[in-house]
C-alpha positions as CSV (number, residue, x, y, z in Angstrom):
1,X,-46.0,5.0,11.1
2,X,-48.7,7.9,10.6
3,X,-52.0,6.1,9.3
4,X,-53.8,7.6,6.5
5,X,-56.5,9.2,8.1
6,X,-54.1,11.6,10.4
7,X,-52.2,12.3,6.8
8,X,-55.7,12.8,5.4
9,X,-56.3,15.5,8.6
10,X,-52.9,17.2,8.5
11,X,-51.6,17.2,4.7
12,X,-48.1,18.8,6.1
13,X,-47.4,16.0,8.1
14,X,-47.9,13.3,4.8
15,X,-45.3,16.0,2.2
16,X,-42.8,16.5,5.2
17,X,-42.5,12.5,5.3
18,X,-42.0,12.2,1.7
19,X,-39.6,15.0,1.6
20,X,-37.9,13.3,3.9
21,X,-38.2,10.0,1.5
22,X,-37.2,11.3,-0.9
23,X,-34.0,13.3,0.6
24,X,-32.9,9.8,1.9
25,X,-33.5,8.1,-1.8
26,X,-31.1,11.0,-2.8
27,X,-28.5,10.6,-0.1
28,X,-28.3,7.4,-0.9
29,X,-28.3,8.0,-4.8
30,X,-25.3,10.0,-3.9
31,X,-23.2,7.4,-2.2
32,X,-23.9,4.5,-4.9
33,X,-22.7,7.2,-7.5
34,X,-19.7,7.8,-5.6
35,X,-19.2,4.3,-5.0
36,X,-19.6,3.4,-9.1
37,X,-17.2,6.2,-9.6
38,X,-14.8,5.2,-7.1
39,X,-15.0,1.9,-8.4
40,X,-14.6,3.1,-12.0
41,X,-11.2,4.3,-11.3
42,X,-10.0,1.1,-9.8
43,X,-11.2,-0.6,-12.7
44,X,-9.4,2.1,-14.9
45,X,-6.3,1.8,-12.6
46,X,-5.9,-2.0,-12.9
47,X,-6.3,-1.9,-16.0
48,X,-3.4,0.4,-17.1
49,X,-1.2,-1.7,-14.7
50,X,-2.4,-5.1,-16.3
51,X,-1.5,-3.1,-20.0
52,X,2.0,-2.8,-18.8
53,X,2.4,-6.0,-17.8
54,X,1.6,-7.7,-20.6
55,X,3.6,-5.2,-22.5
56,X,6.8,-7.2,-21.7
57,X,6.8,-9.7,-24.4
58,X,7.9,-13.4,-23.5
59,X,11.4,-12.0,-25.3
60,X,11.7,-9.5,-22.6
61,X,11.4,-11.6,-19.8
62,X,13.5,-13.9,-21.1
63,X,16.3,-12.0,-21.3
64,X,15.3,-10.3,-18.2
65,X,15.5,-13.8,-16.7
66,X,19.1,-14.5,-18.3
67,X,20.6,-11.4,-17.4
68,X,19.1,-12.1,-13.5
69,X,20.4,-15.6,-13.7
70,X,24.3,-14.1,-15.1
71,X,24.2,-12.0,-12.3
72,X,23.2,-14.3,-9.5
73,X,26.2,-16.0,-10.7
74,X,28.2,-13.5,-10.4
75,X,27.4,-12.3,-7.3
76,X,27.5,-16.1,-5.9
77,X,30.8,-16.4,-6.9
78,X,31.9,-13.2,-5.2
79,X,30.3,-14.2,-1.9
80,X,32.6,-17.8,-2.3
81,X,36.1,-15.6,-3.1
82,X,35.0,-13.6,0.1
83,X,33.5,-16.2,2.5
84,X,37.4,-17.9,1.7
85,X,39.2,-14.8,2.1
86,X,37.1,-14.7,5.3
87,X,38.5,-17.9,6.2
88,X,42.6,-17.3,5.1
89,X,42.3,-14.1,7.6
90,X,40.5,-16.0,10.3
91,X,43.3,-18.7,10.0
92,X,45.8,-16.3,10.0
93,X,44.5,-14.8,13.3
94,X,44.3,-18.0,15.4
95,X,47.8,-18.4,14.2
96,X,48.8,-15.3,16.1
97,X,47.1,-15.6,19.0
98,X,48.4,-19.2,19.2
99,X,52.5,-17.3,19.1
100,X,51.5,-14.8,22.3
């Protein structure tokens, strides 16, 4: 650190280290705004999303939930009619391998 008698005999020296203060202060200045604006968009962002969640009323997912539950039925009981269809060919096979 320059003491103040060497700022007190060279002036330059004592305005070129607050410039240089004062540049960093700003630089830094700088990033926090960034950061708050960045940061203000997320905000923003999550906020929209969290809006159209709550859009769908209890009703709506509800019914969404029936209508998912109807068609995990349905799709349960088309994987059991193929899974024994499966099993009527695979009986069917060994039974011709087992005439050769």
């Amino acid at each position: 650190m320059v003491s103040d008698a060497a700022e007190a005999a060279d002036p330059a020296a004592g305005w070129e280290r607050l410039e240089r203060a004062a540049r960093s202060a700003a630089s830094s200045v700088a990033d926090w705004r960034s950061r708050a604006r960045e940061a203000e968009a997320e905000v923003d962002r999550l906020r929209r999303e969290l809006e159209a969640v709550g859009a769908a009323t209890p009703a709506d997912a509800a019914g969404e939930l029936r209508r998912l539950r109807a068609e995990n039925a349905l799709l349960s009981s088309r994987t059991d009619e193929a899974r024994q269809r499966i099993q009527t060919l695979l009986a069917r096979l060994a039974m011709l391998e087992a005439r050769r």
